[in-house]
C-alpha positions as CSV (number, residue, x, y, z in Angstrom):
1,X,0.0,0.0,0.0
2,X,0.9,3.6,-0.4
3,X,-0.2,6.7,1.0
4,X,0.0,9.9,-0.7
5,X,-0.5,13.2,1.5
6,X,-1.5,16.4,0.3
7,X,-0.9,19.9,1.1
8,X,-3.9,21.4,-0.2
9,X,-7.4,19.9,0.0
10,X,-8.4,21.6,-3.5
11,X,-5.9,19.6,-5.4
12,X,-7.3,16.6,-4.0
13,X,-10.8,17.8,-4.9
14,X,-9.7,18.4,-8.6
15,X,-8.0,15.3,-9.1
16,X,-11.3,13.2,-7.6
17,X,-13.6,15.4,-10.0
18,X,-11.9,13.9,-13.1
19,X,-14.2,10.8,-11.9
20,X,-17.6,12.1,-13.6
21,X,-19.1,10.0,-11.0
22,X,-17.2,11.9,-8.2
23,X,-18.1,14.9,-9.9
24,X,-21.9,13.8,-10.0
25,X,-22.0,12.6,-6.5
26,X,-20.8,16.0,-4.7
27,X,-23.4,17.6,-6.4
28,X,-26.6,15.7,-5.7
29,X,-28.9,16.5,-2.5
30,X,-30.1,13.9,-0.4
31,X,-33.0,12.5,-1.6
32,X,-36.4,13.1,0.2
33,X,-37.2,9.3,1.1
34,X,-34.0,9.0,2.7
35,X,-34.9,12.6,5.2
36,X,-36.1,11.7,8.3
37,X,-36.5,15.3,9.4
38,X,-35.3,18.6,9.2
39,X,-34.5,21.7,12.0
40,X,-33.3,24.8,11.7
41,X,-33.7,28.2,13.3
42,X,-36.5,28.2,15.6
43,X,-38.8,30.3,14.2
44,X,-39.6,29.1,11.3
45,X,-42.4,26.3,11.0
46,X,-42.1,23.5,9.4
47,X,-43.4,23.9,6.1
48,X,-41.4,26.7,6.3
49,X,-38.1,24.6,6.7
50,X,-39.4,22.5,2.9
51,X,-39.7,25.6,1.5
52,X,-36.9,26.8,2.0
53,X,-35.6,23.2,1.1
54,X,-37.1,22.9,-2.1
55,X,-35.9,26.0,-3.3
56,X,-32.6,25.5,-2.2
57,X,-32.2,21.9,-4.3
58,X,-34.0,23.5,-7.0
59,X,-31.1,25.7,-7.5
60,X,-28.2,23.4,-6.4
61,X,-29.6,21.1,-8.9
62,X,-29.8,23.6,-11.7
63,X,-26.6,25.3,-11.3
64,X,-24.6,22.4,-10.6
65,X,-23.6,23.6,-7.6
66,X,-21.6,22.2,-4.6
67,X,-23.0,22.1,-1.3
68,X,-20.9,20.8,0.7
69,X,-18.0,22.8,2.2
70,X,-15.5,20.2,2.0
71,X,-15.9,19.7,-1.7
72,X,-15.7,23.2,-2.1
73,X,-12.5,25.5,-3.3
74,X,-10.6,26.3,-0.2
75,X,-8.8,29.4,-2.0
76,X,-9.6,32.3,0.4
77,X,-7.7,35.6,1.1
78,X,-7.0,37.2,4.3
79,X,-7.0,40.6,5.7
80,X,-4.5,42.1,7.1
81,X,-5.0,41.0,10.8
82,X,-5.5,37.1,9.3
83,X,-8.8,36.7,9.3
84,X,-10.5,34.9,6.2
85,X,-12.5,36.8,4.0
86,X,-15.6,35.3,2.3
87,X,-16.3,36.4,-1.0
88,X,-19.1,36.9,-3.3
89,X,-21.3,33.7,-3.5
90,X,-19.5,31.5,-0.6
91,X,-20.8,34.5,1.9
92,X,-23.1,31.9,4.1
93,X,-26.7,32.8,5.4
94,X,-28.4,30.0,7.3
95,X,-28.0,26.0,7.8
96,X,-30.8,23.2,7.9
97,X,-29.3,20.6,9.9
98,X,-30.9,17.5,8.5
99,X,-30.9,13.0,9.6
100,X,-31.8,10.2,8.3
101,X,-31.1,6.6,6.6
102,X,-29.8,5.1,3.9
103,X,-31.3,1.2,4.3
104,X,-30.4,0.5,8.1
105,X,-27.4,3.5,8.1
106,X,-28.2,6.5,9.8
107,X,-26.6,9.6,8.5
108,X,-26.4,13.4,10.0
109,X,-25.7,16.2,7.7
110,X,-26.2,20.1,7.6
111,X,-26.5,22.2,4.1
112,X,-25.3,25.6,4.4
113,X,-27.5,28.5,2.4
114,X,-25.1,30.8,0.6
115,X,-25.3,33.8,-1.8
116,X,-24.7,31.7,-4.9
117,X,-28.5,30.7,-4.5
118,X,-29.9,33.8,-4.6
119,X,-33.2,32.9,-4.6
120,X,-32.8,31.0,-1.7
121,X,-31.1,33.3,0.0
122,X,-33.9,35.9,-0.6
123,X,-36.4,33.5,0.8
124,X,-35.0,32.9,4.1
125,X,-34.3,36.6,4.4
126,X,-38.1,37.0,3.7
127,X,-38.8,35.2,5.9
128,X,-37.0,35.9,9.0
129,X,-38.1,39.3,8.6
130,X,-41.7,38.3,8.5
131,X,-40.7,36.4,11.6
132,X,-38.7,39.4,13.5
133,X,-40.0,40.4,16.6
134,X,-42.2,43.7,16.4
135,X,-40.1,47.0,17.3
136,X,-37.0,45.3,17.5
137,X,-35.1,48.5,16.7
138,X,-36.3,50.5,18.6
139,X,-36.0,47.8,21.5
140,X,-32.3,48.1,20.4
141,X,-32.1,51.6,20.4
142,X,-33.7,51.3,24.3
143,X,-31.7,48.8,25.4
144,X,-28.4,51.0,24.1
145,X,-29.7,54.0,25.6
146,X,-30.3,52.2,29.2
147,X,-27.0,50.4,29.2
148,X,-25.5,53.9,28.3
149,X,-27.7,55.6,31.4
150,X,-26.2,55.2,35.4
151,X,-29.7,53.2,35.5
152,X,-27.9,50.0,33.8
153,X,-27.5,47.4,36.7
154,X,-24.1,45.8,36.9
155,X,-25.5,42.2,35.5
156,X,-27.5,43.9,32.5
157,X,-26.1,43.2,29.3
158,X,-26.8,44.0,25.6
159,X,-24.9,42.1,22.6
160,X,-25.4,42.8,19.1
161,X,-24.0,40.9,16.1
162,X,-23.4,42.2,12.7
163,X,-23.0,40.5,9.2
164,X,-23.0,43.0,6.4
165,X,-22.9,40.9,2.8
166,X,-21.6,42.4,-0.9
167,X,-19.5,45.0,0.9
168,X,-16.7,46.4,-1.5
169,X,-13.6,46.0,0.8
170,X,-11.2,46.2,-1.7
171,X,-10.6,45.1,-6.0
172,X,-11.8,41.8,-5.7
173,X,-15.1,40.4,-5.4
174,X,-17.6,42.0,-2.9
175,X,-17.3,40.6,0.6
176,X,-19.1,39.6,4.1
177,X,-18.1,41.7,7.0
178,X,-18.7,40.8,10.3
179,X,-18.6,41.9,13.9
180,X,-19.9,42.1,17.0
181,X,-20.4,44.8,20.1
182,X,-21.0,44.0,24.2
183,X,-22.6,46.3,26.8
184,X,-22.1,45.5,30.4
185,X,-23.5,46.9,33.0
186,X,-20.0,46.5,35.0
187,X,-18.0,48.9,32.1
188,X,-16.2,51.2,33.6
189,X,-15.4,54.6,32.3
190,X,-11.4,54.2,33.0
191,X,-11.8,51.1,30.5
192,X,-11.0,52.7,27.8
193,X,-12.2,49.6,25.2
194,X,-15.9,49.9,27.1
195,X,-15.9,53.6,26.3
196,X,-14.9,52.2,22.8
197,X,-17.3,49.5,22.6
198,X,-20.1,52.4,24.0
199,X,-18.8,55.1,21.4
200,X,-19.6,52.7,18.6
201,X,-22.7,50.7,19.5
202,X,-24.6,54.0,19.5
203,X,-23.6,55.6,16.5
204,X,-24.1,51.9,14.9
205,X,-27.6,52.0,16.9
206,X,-28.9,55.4,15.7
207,X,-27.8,54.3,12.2
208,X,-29.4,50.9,12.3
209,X,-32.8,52.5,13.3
210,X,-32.8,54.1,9.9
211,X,-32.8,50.4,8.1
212,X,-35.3,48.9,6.0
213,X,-36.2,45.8,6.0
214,X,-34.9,43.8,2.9
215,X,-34.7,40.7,0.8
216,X,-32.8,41.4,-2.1
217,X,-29.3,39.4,-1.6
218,X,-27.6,40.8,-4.8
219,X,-27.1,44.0,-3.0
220,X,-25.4,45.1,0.2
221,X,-27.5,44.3,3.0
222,X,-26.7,43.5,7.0
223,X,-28.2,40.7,8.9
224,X,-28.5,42.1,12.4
225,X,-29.2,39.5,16.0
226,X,-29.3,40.9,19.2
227,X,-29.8,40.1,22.8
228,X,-30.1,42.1,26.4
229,X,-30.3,40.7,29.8
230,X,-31.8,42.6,32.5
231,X,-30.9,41.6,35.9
232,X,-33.9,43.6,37.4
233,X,-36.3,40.9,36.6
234,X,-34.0,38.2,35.5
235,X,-34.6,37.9,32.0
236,X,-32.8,37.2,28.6
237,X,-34.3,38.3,25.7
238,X,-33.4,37.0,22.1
239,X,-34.4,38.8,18.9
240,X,-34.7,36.9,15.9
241,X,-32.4,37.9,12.8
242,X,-33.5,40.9,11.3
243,X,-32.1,41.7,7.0
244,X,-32.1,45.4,6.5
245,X,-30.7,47.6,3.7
246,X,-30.0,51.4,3.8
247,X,-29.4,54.5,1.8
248,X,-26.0,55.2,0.2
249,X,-24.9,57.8,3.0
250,X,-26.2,55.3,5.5
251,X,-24.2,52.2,4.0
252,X,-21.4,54.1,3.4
253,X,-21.4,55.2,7.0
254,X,-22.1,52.1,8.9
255,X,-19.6,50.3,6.7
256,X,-16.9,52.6,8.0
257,X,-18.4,51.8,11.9
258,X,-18.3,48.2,11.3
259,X,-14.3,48.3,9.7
260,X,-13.5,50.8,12.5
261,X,-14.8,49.0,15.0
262,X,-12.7,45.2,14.4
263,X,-9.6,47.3,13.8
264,X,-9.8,48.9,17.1
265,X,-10.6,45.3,18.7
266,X,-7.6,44.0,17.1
267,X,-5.4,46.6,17.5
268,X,-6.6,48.9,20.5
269,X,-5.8,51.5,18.3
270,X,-8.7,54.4,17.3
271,X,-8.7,55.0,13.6
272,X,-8.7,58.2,12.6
């Protein structure tokens, strides 16, 4: 026997998908008879989860496309802090975690929605919207505003994550940019990254409560989650994801926040 090793994952991937039944294989979706069931975020219902299934192999299927990760080119650039950067229609969106069998052999699996079904994309942004929580921003802007006040109690807490998608970040294709902001209620205005972290989440806040809702994933649009905790009566909240486009000026400036914002985390330095 021999064993060959190699270096890179994608040359293996090429060499296998000179086998057209290789090539055909890494392509097809499970079939239906073989799905025991499906789950995914929580929200949505379960017709919801086919729907959202069908469309998703409809385009797979058509297209030719890859699902898995795995099979798929491994050829990303980095920023200059190291961090990967996901480009154009690998940006990811939303998994359905599926099981099932095959005869008597039980498999486990996941397929990962990304911007290179477009369709597909669209609908689950549709749909979370429809599903988002009534006045989340302005909960947001709230909960900002109280952990920002001497009212905050020293267990309240407010995170926010941020994935804006087609953002121009440099010649190549557009990218996803992501970050994500904490509020405690035990900052302290000597810590100078709290003051940081405070400085930004409101002026990301004030612009966020100028978003519309959106599903168009061709353009650049930011997938917003957040959560608060307040101590005074012991409860967590969660708000479902929520897709929101904005105007130029709006874009432009948020963009800048968001960039700002994971240079400072990295660095501890303010950009100018």
């Amino acid at each position: 026997y021999r064993t060959i090793e190699f270096a890179n994952v994608d040359t293996l991937n090429t060499l296998r998908s000179e086998n057209d039944a290789f090539s055909q294989a890494i392509r097809k979706m499970p079939d239906d008879a073989n799905i025991q069931y499906r789950s995914s975020y929580d929200a949505f219902t379960k017709d919801e989860i086919r729907e959202i299934w069908a469309s998703y192999t409809a385009e797979v299927t058509a297209n030719g496309l890859i699902p898995k990760d795995y099979y798929r080119s491994h050829a990303y650039s980095m920023d200059q802090y190291g961090s990967y950067i996901v480009r154009g229609g690998d940006q990811q969106l939303y998994n359905i975690s599926m099981a099932g069998y095959v005869g008597t052999q039980r498999f486990s699996d996941y397929i990962t929605v990304r911007l290179d079904t477009p369709q597909t994309a669209s609908l689950v942004m549709r749909l979370c919207n429809a599903h988002a929580k009534d006045g989340t921003i302005t909960k947001l802007q709230e909960a900002v505003t109280h952990m920002l006040s001497p009212f905050a109690l020293e267990n309240d807490n407010v995170s926010i994550s941020l994935n804006a998608y087609n953002v121009k970040l440099d010649e190549g294709d557009p990218a996803n940019l992501s970050t994500g902001l904490t509020l405690n209620g035990t900052n302290d205005d000597k810590d100078t990254y709290a003051t940081a972290s405070a400085t930004y989440t409101q002026q990301i806040a004030v612009i966020l409560a100028r978003g519309t809702p959106t599903d168009d994933s061709s353009a650049t649009f930011v997938q917003l989650n957040w959560s608060e905790y307040d101590s005074g009566n012991r409860k967590s909240f969660d708000y479902p994801s929520l897709y929101l486009s904005f105007s130029q000026e709006d874009q432009t400036a948020l963009i800048k926040l968001l960039q700002n914002w994971n240079t400072y985390s990295v660095t501890g330095v303010m950009p100018e």
